[in-house]
C-alpha positions in Angstrom: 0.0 0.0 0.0 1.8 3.6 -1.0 1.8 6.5 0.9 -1.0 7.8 -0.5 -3.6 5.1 0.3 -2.1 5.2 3.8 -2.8 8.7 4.2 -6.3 8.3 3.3 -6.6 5.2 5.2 -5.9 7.3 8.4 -7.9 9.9 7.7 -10.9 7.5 7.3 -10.1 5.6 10.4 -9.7 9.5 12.0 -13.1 10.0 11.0 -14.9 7.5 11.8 -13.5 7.1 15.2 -13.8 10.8 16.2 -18.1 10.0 14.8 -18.1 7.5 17.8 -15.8 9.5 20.5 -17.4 12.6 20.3 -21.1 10.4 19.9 -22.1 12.6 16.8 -24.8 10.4 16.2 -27.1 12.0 19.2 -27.6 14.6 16.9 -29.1 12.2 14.2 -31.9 10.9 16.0 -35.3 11.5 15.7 -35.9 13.1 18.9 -33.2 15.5 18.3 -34.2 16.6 14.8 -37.5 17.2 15.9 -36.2 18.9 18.9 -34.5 21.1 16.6 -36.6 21.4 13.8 -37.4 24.6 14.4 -33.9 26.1 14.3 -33.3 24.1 11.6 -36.4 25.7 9.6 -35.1 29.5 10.7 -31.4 28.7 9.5 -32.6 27.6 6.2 -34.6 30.4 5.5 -32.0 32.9 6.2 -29.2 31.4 4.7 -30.6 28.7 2.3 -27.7 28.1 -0.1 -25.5 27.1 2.9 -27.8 25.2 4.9 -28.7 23.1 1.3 -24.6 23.0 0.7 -24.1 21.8 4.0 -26.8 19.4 4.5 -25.1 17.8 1.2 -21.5 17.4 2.8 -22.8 16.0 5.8 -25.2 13.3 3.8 -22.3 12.4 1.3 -19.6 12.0 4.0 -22.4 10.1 6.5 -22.6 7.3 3.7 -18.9 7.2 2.4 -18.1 6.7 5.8 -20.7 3.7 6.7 -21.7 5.2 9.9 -25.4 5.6 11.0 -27.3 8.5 10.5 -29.0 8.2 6.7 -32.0 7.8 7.4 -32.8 10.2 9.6 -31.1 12.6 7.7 -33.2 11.5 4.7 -36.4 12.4 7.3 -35.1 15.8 7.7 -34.5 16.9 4.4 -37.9 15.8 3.5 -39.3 17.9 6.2 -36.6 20.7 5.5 -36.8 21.2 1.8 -40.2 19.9 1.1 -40.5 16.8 -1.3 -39.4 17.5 -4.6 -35.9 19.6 -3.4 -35.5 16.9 -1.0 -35.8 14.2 -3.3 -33.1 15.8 -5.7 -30.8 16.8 -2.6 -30.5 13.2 -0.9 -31.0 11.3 -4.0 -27.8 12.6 -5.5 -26.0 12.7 -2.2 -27.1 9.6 -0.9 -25.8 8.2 -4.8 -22.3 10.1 -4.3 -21.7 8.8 -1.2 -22.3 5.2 -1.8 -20.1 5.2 -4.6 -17.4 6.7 -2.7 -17.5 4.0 -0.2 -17.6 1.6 -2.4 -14.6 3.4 -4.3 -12.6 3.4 -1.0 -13.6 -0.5 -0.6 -12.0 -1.6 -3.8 -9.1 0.8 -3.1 -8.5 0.5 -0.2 -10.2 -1.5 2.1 -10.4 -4.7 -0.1 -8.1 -6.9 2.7 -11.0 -5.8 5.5 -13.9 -5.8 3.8 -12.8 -9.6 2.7 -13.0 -10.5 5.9 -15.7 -8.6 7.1 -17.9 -9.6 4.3 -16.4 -12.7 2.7 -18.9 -15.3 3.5 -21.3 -13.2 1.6 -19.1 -11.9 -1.0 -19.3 -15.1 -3.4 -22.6 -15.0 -4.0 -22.8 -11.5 -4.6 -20.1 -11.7 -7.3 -21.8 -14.6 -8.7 -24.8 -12.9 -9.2 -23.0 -10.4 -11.0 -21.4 -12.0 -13.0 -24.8 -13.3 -13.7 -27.0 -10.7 -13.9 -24.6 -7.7 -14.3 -26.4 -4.5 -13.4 -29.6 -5.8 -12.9 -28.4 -7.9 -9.8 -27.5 -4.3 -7.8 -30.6 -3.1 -9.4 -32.2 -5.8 -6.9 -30.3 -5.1 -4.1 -30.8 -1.4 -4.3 -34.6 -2.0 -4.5 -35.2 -5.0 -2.0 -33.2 -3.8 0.9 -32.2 -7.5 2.1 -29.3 -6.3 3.9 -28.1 -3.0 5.0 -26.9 -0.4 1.9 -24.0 0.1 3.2 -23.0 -3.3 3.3 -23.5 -3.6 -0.4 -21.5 -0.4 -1.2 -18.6 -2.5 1.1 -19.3 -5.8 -1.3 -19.8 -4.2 -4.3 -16.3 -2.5 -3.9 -15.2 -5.4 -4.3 -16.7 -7.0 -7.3 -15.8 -5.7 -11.5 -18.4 -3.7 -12.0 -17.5 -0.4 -13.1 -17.8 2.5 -10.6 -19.7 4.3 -13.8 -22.1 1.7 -13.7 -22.7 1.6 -10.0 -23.5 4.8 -10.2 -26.1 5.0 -11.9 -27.6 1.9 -11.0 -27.6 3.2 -7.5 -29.2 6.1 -8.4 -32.6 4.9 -10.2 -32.7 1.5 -7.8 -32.6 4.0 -4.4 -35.0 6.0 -5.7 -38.2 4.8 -5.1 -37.2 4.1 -1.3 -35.6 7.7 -1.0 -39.2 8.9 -2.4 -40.9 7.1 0.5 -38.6 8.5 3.3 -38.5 12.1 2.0 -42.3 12.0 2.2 -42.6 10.5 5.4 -40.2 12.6 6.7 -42.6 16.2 5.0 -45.5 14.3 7.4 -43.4 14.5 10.5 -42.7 18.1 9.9 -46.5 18.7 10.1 -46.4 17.5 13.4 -46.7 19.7 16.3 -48.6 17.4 19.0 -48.8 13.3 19.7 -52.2 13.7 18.1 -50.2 14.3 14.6 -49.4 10.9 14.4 -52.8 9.7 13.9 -53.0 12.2 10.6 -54.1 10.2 7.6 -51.2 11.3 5.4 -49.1 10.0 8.3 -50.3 7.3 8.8 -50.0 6.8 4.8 -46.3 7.0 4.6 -45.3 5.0 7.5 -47.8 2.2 5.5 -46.0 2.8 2.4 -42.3 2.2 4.3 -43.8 -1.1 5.4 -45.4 -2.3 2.1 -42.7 -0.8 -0.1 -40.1 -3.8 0.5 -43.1 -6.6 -0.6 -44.4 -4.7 -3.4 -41.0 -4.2 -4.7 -40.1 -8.3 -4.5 -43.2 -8.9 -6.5 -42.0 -6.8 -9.3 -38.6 -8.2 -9.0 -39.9 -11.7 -9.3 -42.1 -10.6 -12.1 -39.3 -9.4 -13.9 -36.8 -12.0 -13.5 -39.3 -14.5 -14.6 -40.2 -12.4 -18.1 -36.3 -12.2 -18.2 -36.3 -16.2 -17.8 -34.1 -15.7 -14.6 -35.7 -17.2 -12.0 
């Protein structure tokens, strides 16, 4: 390993570590967001190109990193930027930064994440090598297993980073719809009482179904596609 990947390497593990030491992630959970949703709803209105570049950095480097925090993230820029920004915003983010990790798993990591990962790792290039893009199209769209496990395995597979990219964009799509939406409910809330809202109530039903309904039209597809 040169220098360079070293150097990286450390700034990575710096990262990450100091995301744990310092706990950063009490400030991505629900209660907090929602404890600060108001401040958060003042700071984009007065500076709005910052708080939009900043929310960005934080997304992207939240993913390329691994560590927790997505999703709620994903439930505050729905609420923060409303549904269509939001979807654009964490959508391209969310895209940016699983490629990274996935960039710095293949470059990097590869020794760790074989080890980490390796019981899974043959099946996932199998199907690959199988199906090609339309096996991460699967993954992306069923989430079997956590994403950022497949940006770790996919590092480590042949499929161009070009590829990944894009795949990873249209198959997260539909789920990052669903959380940006849920998330523009839970803005609306401003008593227990909220929860019971119809549109509410709507979106969390949609997180629950979306997983089954997607299968179905996975299955369907793989079976016009003779790959069953």
């Amino acid at each position: 390993m040169n220098a360079r990947k070293v150097a990286l390497l450390i700034i990575i593990a710096a990262l990450v570590a100091a995301y744990f030491a310092l706990d950063l992630g009490r400030f991505l959970t629900l209660e907090s967001v929602k404890a600060q949703q108001a401040a958060f709803a003042a700071l984009y209105a007065e500076h709005t190109v910052g708080v939009v570049a900043a929310y960005f950095i934080v997304y992207v480097v939240l993913v390329a990193l691994s560590v927790p925090g997505a999703t709620v993230m994903s439930l505050l820029g729905g609420g923060l930027f409303g549904f269509w920004m939001g979807l654009v915003i964490i959508s391209f983010a969310s895209t940016i930064g699983a490629t990274l990790a996935t960039a710095v798993a293949r470059f990097i990591l590869r020794d760790w994440v074989q080890g980490r990962f390796g019981d899974r790792l043959a099946a996932v290039n199998r199907g690959v090598e199988r199906e090609g893009a339309f096996y991460l199209f699967t993954m992306r769209l069923i989430p079997a297993f956590p994403f950022f496990a497949i940006n770790l395995a996919m590092g480590l597979t042949r499929m161009p980073l070009s590829t990944y990219y894009w795949v990873s964009q249209v198959g997260m799509l539909p789920g990052t719809m669903v959380y940006v939406n849920a998330g523009r409910e839970l803005a609306g809330i401003e008593s227990l009482s909220g929860i019971l809202s119809p549109s509410l109530v709507a979106s969390f039903a949609a997180l629950g179904l979306f997983p089954l309904v997607a299968r179905r039209v996975i299955v369907f597809v793989r079976a016009r596609r003779g790959l069953s």
